[in-house]
LODRENBA-164146 format. One record per residue: residue in three letters; x, y, z of N, C-alpha, C in turn. Coordinates in steps of 0.001 Angstrom, whole numbers, padded with zeros to 6 digits, always signed. Layout:
BEGIN
ALAXYZXYZXYZ;...
***
This chain:
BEGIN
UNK+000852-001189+000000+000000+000000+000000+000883+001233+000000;UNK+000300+002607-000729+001129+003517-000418+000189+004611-000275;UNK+000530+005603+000830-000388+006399+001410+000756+007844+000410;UNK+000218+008970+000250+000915+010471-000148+000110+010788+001418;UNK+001004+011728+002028+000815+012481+003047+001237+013884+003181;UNK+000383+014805+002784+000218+016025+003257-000034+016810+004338;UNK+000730+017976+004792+000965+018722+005670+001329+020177+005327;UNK+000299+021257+005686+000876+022628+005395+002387+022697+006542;UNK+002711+022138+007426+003600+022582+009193+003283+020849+009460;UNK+004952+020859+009639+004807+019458+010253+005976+019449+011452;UNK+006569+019086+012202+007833+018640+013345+007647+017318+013781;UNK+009052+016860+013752+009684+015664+013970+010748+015657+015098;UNK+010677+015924+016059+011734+015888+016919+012474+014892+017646;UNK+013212+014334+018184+014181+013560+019049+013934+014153+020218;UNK+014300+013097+021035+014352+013715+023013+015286+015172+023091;UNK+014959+016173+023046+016344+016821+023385+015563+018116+023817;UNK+016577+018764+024750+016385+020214+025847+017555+021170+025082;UNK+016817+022054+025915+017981+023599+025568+016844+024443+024662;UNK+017310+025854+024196+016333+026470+023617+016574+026173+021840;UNK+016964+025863+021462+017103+025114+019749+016548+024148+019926;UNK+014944+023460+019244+014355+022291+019240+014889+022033+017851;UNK+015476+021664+017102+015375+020700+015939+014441+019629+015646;UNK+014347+019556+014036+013073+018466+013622+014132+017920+012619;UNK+013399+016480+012414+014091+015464+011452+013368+015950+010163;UNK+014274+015903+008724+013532+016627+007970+012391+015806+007155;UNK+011906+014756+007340+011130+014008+007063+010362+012894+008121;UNK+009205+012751+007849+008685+011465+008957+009428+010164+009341;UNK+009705+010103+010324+010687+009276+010803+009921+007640+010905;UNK+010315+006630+010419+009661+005343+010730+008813+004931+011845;UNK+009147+005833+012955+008587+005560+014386+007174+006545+014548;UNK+007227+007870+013602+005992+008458+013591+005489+007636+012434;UNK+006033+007167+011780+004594+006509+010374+004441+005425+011064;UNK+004900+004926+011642+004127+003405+011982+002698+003983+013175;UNK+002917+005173+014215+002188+005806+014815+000619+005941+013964;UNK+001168+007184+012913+000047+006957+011831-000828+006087+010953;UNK+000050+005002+010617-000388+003742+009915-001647+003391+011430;UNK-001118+002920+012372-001912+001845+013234-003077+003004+013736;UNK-003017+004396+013745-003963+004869+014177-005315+005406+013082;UNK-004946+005308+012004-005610+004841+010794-006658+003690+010572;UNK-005829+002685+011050-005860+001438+011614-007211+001099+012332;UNK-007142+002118+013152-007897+001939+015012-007107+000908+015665;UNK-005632+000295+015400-005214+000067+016367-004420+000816+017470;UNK-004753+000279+018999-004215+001377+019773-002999+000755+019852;UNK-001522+001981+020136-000884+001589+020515+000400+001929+021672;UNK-000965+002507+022421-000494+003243+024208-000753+002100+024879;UNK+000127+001915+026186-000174+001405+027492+000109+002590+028353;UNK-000364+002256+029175+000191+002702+030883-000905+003703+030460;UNK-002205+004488+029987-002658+005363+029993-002990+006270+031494;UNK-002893+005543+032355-003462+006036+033821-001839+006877+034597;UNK-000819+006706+033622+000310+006922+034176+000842+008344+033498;UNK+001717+008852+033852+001782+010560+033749+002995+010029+032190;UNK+003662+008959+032076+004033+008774+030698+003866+007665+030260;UNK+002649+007713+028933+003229+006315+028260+003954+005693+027753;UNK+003731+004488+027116+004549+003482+026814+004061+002994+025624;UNK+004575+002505+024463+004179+001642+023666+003766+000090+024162;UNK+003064-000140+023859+002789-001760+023729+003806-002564+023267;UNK+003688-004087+023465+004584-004848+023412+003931-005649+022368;UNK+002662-005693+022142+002303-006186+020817+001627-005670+019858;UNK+002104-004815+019594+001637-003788+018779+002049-004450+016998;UNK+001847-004946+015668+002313-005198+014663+003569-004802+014367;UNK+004493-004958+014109+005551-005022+013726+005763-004648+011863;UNK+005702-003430+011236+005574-003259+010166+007289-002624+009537;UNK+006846-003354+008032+007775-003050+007172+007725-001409+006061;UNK+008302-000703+006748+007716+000402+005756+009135+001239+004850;UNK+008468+001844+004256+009374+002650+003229+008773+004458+003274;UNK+009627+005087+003215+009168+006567+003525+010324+007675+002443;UNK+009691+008661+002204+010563+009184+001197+009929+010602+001054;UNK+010359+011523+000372+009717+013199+000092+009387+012793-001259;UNK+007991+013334-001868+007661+013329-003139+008790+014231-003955;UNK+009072+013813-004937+009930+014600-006003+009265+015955-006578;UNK+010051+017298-006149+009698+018518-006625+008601+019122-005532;UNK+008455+018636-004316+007620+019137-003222+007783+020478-002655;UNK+009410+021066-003206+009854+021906-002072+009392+022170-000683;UNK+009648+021029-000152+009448+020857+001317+010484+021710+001691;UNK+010756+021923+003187+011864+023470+003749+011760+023024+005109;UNK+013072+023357+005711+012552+023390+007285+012752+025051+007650;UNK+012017+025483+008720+011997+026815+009004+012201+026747+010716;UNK+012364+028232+010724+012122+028412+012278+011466+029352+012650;UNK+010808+029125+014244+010211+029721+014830+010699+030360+016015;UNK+010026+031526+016742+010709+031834+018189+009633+031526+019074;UNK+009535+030646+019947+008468+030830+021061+008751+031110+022388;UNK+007529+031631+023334+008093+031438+024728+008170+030055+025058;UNK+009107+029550+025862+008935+028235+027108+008569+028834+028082;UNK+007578+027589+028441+006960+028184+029957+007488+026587+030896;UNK+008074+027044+032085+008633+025836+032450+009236+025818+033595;UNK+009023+024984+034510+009422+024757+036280+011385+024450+036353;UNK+011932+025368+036307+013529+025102+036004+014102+023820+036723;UNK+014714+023648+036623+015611+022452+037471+016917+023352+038169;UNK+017055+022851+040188+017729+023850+041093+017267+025120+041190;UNK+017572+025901+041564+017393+027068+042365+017057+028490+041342;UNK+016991+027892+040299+017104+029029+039424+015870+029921+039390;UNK+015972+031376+039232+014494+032196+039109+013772+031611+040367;UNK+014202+031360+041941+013193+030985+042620+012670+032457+043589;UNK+012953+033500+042455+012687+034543+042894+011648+035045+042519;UNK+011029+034451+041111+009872+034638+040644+008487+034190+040676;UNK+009020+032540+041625+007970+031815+041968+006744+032370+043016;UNK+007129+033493+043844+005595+033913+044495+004889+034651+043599;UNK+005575+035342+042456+004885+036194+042005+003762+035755+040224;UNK+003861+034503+040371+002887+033640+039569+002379+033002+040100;UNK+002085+032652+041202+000955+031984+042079+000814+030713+041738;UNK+001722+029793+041399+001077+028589+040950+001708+028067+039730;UNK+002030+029282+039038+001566+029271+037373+003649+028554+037488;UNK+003837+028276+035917+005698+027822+035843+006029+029348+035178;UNK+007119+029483+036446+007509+030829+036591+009370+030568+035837;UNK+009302+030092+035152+010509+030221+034495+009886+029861+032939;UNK+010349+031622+032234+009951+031567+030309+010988+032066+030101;UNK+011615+031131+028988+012821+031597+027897+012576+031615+026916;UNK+012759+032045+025421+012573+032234+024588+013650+031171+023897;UNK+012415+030489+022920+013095+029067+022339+013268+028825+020869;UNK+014190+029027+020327+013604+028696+018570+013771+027149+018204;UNK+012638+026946+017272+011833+025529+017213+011885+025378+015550;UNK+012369+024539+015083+012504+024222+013589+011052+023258+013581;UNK+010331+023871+011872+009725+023281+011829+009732+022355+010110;UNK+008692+021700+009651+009119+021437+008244+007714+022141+007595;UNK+008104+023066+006675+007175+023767+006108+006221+023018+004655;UNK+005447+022664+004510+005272+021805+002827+005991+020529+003063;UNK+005222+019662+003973+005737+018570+003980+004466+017753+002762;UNK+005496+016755+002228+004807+015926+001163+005583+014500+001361;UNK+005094+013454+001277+005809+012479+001583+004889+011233+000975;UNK+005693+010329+000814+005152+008702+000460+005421+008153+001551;UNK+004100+007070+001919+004171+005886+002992+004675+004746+002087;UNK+005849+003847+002002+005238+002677+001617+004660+001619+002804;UNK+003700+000865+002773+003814-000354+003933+003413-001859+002834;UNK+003538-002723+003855+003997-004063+003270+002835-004850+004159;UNK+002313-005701+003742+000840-005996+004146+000845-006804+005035;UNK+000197-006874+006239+000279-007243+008220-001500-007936+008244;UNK-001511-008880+007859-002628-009633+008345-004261-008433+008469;UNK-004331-008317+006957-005673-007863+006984-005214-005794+007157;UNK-004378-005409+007189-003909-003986+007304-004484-002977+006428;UNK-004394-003509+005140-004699-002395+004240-006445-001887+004435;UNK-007353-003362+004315-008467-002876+004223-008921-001703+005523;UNK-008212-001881+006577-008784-001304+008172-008033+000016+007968;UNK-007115+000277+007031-006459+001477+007334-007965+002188+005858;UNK-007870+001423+004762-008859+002104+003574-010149+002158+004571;UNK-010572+002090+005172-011939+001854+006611-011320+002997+007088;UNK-010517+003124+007666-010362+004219+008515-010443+005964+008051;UNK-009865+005621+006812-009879+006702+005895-010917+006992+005591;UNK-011943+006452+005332-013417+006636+005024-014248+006708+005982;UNK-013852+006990+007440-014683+007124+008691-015902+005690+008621;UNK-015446+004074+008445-016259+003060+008418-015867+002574+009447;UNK-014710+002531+010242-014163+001554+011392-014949+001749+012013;UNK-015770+000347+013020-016621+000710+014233-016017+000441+015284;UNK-014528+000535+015187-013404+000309+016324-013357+001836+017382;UNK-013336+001379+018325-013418+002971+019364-011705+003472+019132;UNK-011671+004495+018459-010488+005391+018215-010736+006459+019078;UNK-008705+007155+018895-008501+007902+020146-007831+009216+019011;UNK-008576+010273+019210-007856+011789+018898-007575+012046+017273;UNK-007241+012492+016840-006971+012987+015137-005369+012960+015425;UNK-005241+012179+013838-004169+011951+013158-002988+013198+013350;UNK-001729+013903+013310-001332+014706+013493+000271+014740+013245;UNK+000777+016086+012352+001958+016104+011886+003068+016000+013368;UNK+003573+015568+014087+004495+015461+014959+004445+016466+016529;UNK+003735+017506+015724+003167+018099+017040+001546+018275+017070;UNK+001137+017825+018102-000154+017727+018582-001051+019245+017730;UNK-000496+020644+017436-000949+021713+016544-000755+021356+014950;UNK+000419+020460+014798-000090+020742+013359-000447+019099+012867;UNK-001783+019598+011647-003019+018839+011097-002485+018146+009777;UNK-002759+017154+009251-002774+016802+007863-003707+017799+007158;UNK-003189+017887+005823-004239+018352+004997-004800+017310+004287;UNK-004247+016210+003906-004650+015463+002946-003804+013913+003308;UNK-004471+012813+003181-003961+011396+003387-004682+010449+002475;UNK-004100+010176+001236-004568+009393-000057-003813+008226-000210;UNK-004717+007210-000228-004476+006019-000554-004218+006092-002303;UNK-002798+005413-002891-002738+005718-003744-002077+004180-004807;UNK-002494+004095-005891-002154+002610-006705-000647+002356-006988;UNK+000115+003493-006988+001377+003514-007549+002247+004833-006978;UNK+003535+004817-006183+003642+006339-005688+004281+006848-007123;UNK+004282+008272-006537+004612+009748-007702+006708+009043-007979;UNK+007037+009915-008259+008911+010059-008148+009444+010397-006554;UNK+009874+009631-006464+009951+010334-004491+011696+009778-004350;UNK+011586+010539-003424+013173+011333-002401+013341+009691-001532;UNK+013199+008712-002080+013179+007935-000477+014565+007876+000292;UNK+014319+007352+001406+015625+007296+002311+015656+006041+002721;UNK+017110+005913+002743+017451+004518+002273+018471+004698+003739;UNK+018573+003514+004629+019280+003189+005635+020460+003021+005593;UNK+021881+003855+006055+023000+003676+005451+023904+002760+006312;UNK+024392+001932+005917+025302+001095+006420+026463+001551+007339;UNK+026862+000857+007945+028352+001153+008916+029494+001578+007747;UNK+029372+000598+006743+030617+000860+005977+030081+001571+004525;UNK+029049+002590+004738+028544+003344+003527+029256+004677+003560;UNK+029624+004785+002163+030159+006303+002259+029375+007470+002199;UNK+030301+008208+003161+029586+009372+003219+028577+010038+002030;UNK+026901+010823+002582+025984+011032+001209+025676+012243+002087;UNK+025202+013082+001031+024600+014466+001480+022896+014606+002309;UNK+023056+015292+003336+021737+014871+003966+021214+014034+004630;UNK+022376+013330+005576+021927+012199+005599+021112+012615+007037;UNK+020624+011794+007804+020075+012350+008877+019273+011130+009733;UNK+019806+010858+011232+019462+009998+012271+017717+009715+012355;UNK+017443+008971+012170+015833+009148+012112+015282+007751+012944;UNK+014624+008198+013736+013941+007243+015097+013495+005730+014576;UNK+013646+004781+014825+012998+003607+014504+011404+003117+015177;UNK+011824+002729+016747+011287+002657+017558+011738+003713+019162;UNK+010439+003645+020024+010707+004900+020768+010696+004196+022324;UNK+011388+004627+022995+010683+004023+024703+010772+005635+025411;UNK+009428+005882+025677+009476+007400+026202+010019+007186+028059;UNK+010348+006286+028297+010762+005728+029822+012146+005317+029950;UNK+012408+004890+028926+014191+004675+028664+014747+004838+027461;UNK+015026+006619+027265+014832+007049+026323+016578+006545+025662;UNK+017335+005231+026395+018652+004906+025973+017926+003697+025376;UNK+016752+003429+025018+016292+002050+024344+015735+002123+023058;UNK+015446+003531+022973+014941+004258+021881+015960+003791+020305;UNK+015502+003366+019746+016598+003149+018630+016557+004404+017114;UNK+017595+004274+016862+017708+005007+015504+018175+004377+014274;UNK+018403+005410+013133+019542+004845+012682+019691+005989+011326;UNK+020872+005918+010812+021266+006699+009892+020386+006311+008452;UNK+019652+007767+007816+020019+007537+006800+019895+008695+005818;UNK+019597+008354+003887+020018+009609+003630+019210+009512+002116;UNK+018165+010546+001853+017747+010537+000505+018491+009865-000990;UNK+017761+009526-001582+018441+008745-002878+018392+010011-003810;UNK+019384+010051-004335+019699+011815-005081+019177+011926-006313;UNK+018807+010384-007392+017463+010349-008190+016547+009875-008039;UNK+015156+010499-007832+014247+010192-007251+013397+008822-008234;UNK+013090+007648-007538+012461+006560-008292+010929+006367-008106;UNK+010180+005734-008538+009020+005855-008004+008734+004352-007287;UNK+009461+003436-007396+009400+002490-005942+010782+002348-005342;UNK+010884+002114-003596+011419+002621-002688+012342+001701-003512;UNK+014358+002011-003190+015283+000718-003415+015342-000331-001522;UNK+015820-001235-002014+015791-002652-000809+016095-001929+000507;UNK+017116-000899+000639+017165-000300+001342+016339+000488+002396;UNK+015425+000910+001484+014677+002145+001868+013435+001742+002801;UNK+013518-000070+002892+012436-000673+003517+012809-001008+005011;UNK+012346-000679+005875+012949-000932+007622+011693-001505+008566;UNK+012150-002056+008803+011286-002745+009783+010864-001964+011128;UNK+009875-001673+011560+009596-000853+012670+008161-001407+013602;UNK+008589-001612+014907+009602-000780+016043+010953-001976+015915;UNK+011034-003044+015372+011745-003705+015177+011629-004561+014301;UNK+012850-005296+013624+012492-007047+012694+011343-007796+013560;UNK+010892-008807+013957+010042-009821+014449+010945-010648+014509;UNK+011127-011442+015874+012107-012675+015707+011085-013761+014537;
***
């Protein structure tokens, strides 16, 4: 199956602090598999009663391929925002009576975002997948779903998610080896996530194919949140 995914504002971020948020410049395997299963109506939170979740432990195990449509001019940009936020040690604990409550420590943060995101899903077919995700798309699932679909941050929306027979020319990214030579662009992109041990979290390198094909190369296919023994 291959989904085109549209976004006017999209972000992709990694665990990371300080006032520079960086975004990955494309959907990372660990947010499309997010999207695929919630398409789906499969859930794939535990611990909901707990202040952080967790992925599930049996959640499908999918093979996907991901790439920028060819000629999208996708961009990453930046933004300045306030942080609003309870510091760590002693810092500004001069300001804390005078917000009553409220997090009395704001810095000013700039936040990369991806402007004109356009992208190809590929996925590889999981016991009955395609029809429940084409169901989902058409508001038919009578599965109890949780919240709207969403570019990496909870504010920004899809514009458009098309199931499609054949993808366009696309940018895919292809997983680069230990002993691959250096390619332009290449860039760490999340596999699977553990928001609790964020040293379990996996990644891995990789880096657009510089002529764009219209099916992914062997490469470009990764298994996510992991292979399946």
């Amino acid at each position: 199956m291959w989904l085109r995914v549209r976004a006017p504002f999209a972000a992709y971020r990694g665990f990371q602090a300080g006032v520079y948020r960086s975004t990955m410049p494309v959907m990372p395997p660990s947010a499309a598999l997010g999207l695929v299963l919630n398409l789906a109506g499969i859930e794939m939170r535990t611990g909901l009663e707990q202040v952080t979740t967790q992925i599930r432990q049996d959640i499908p195990h999918l093979e996907l391929a991901i790439g920028a449509v060819d000629g999208s001019e996708s961009e990453i940009s930046t933004l300045y925002q306030q942080l609003h936020s309870y510091p760590v040690g002693s810092s500004g604990k001069e300001l804390k009576e005078k917000t009553h409550g409220a997090k009395y420590w704001i810095v000013p943060v700039r936040r990369e975002l991806i402007v004109g995101l356009d992208i190809i899903i590929g996925i590889r077919e999981f016991e009955g997948l395609f029809e429940r995700i084409r169901q989902g798309l058409r508001g038919e699932l009578n599965d109890r779903r949780y919240g709207l679909p969403f570019a990496g941050d909870n504010n920004f929306l899809f514009d458009r998610i098309d199931v499609m027979d054949s993808p366009l020319l696309t940018h895919w990214y292809e997983k680069m080896e230990v002993d691959s030579e250096p390619r332009k662009r290449s860039q760490r992109l999340t596999v699977g996530i553990d928001r609790l041990d964020n040293s379990k979290t996996t990644s891995h390198l990789f880096a657009p194919i510089s002529e764009p094909s219209i099916y992914p190369p062997l490469n470009a296919w990764i298994w996510t949140p992991k292979k399946p023994d």
